[in-house]
N, C-alpha and C positions, 0 to 999 in steps of 0.2 A: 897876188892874192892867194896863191894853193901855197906857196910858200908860209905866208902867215897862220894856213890852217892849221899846216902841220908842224909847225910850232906850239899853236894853241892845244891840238889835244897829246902832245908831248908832254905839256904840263901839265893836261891833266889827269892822267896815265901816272906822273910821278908823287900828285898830291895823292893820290885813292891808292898809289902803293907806301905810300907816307904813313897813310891811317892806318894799312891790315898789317904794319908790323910793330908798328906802336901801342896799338890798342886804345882806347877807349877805357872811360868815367870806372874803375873798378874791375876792369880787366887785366890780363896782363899775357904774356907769352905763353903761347899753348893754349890759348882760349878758357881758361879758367879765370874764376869771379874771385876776387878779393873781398874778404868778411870777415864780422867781427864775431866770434862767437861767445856763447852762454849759458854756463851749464843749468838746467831745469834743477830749481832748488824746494825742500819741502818746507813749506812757512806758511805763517800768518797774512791773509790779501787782507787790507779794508776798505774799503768803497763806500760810495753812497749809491744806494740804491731806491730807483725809481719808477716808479709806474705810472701811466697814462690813461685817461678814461675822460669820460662825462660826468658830468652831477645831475640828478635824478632827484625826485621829492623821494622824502620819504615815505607816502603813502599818496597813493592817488584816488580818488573814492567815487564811483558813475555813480550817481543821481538820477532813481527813476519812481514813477510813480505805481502805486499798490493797486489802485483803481484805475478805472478811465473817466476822463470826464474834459471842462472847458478849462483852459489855464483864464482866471480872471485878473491876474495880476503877476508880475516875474518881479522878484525883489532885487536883482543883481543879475550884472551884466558881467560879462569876460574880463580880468582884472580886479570883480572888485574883492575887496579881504572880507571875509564872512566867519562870524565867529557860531561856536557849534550851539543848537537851538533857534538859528537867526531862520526866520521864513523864506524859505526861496519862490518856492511855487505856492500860489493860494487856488485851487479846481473850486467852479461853482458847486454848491451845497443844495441848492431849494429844492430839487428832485430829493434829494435824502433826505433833507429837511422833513417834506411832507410825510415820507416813509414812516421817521421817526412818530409824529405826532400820531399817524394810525396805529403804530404799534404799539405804544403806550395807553391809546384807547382798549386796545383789546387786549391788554393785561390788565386795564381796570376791569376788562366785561367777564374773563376769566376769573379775574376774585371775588366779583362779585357775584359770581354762579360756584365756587366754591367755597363762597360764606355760605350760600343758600342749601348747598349741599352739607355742610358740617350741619346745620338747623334741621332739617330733615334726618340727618342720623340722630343727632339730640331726639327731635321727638319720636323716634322708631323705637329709640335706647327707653322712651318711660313709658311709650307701650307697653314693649315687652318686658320691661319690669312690672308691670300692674297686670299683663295675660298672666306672666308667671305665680303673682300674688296668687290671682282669679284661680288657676287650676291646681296651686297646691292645697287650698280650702276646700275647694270642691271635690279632690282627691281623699280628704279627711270624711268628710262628709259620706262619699260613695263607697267607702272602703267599710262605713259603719252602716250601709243598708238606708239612709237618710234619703241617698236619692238615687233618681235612674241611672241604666244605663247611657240612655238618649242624652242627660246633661253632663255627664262625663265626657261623652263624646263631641258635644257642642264645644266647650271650654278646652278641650285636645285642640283640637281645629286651631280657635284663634291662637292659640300658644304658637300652633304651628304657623300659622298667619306672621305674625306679629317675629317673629324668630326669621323668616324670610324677609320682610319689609325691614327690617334691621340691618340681614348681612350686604343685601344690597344697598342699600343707605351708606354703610359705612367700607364697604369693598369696593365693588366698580365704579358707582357713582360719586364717589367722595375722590378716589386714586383718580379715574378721565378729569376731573376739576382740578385736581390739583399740577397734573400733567400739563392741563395746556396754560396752566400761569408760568410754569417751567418752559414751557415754547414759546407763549411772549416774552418773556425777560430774554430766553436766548437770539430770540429777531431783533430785540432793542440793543442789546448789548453789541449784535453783527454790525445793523445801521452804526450805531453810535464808532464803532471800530470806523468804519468806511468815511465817515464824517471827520475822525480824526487822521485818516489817510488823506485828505484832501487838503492838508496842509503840510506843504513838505517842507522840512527842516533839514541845515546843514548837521551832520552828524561830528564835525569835525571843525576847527579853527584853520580856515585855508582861506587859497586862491581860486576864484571862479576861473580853469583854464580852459573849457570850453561850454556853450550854451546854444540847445537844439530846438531850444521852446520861446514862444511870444505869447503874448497875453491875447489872448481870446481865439489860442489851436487846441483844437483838441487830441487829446494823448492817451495815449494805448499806455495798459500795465506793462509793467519793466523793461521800457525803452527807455536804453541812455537818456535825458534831458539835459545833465549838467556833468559835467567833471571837477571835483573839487581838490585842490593838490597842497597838501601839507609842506611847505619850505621851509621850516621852524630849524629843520635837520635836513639834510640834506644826503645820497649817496651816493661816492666816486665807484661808477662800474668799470671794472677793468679786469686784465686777465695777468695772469702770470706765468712764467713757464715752468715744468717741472721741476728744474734744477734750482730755482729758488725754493721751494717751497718749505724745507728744510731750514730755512732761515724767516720763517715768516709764521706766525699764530693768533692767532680770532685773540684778542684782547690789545691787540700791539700795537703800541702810538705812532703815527706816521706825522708830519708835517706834510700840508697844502697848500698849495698854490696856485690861483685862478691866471690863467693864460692871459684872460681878458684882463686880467686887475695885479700886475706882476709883484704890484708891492701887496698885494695880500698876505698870510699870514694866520691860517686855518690850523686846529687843531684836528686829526682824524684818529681815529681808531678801528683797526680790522676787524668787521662784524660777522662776514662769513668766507668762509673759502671753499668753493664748491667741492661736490665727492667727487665729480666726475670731471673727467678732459672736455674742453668743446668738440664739437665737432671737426674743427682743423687737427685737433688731434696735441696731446705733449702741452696743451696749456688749458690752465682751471682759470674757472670764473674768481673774482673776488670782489666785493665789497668795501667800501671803508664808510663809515657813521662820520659826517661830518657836522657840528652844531652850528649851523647857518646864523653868525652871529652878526655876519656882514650885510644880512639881508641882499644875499644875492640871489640874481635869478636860478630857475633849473637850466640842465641844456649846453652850460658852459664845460670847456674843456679844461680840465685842470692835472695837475702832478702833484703825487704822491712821493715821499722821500724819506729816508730814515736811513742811519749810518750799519751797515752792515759785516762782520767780520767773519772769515771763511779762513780756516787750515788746506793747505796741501800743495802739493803739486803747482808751481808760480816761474811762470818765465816773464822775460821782456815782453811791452803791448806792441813793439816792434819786430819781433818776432812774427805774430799773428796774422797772414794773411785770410783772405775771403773770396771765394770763388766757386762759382757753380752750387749755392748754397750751402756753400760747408768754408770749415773752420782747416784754414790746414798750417805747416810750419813745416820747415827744412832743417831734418837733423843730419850732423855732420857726424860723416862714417868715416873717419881716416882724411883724404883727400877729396869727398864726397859729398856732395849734400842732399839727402833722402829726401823727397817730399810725403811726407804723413800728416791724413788725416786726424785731426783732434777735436775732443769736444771742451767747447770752454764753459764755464762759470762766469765769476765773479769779475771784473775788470775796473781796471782806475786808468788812470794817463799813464802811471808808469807801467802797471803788470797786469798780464792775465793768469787768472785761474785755470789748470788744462784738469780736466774730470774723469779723461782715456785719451789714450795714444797716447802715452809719454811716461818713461819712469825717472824720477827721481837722478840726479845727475848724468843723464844723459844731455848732450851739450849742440844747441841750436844756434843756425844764423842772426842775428840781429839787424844786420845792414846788407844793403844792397839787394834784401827777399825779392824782390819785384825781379831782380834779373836771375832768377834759378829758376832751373827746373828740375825735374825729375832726373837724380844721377848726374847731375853737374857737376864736373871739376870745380872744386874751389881753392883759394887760397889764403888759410888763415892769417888773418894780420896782425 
């Protein structure tokens, strides 16, 4: 038995001294990596470039009411399509109703104390044109010794009479008459406003996506009741990263495609691209207007796509590794392979875009990246 052991790790002593001097998958003598290298050239990348987001209505509208009052009937429930003008909520009336009919009383009762008013100045106005007659004769009269003092002064009197009964007539009493026909019109006009606030209308050609009210609750002013969402157009939210942005502009046709409906076939156009970064920071919001021709829901996940062209700096996608967040690649110093961080662009299957850390024919690993590190012998193949 001890005999057969040491036989057995005899051999296997001579396999594990077998392997460290033969080496291994792209190694060779001296511990050095065999690779293929590739000089970083300056040219034209093109790609297809794409973005990821949700679809969102184009317009979403809360539905609430102007007054309070009793909902007496809900015209549409969650789902259903409501086109703009359609009744959604009808609130009881007959409280304002009654309002209405009082105040329309008292615009009658107001004109008709400001007709009676105009009549009273009318007759104050041929008064005092007939005192007036009355004391310029009696003034002719007194002036030629005809008559007394005493009737000169009688006929002063009522001129002065008649001259006061007048401006009153036609000043305060006629203006407070005329005022308060100006305050009923403006109470009926309020009512009549309120009465037509108790019929709520869609403002817009939509979907009922949410509904907080039943017929016969009563509802507080401008609380949500209804959500109405325009699907007509539709918009892909999504974000981009800085280094595209340069290749991208508010008017530009992208092609779409619903995740959920693969054979879809959307036309989009970029509507906005935000000023600012989000808050992760290095990427802007964007937009794309898409014409909902498929009559699809909101909510869905879809991609954005359009064929994009980028100059510069292009190596192998084999080239490219990824680790610890960052973009890095091994350039080849002699017998050497550098690991350098880089930042990339644009990429296809075959090439990446590098944007920093790398000049123009400087000459990188292609194969074997995974087995370098930092200052590793290599050996070009």
């Amino acid at each position: 038995m001890s005999k057969r052991i040491k036989i057995s790790l005899a051999s296997l002593l001579a396999v594990m001294l077998l392997l460290s001097t033969s080496g291994c998958g792209g190694r060779n003598e001296g511990g050095a990596v065999a690779v293929t290298a590739a000089p970083a050239a300056n040219q034209e990348l093109e790609t297809m470039l794409e973005l990821s987001g949700v679809l969102v209505p184009a317009r979403t509208v809360e539905i609430a009411s102007k007054i309070p009052g009793k909902a007496v009937s809900v015209g549409a429930g969650v789902g259903s399509a409501v086109n703009a003008g359609e009744i959604l909520i009808q609130l009881d009336t007959d409280a304002l109703s009654g309002q209405l009919a009082q105040a329309e009383a008292g615009l009658q009762s107001a004109e008709a104390a400001a007709e009676a008013a105009a009549g009273q100045t009318q007759l104050a106005g041929i008064n005092l044109d007939a005192a007036q007659k009355l004391y310029d004769r009696t003034r002719v009269l007194y002036e030629s010794g005809a008559i007394a003092q005493s009737q000169m002064d009688d006929v002063t009197d009522k001129l002065n009479i008649a001259k006061n009964q007048y401006e009153n007539a036609s000043g305060a009493a006629l203006a407070q008459a005329r005022a308060a026909i100006a305050t009923a019109r403006a109470n009926i006009k309020s009512i009549q406003a309120q009465i037509d606030s108790a019929t709520v209308k869609s403002p817009l050609d939509g979907i009922v996506a949410v509904q907080n009210v039943n017929a016969g609750q009563v509802v507080s002013p401008n609380v949500p009741l209804m959500s109405i969402v325009d699907t007509s157009t539709l918009k892909l939210k999504s974000t981009v990263s800085q280094d595209l942005l340069p290749l991208l502009a508010v008017g530009r046709e992208m092609d779409v495609t619903i995740d959920s409906f693969p054979d879809s076939r959307l036309k989009g156009t970029i509507s906005i691209i935000g000023p600012m970064a989000v808050s992760t920071g290095q990427v802007f919001p964007l937009e794309i207007t898409v014409d909902n021709c498929g009559g699809f829901m909101a909510g869905l996940s879809a991609r954005a796509s359009m064929s994009a062209k980028a100059g510069g700096i292009v190596v192998p996608a084999s080239a490219v590794a990824q680790g610890g967040g960052e973009s890095y690649l091994f350039v080849i110093n002699g017998d050497t392979a550098v690991r350098r961080v880089v930042k990339v662009g644009l990429k296809n299957d075959q090439a990446v875009q590098i944007l920093d850390g790398l000049s123009e024919g400087e000459r990188v690993a292609v194969t074997n990246v995974s087995a370098l590190t930092d200052n590793k012998p290599v050996h070009i193949n």
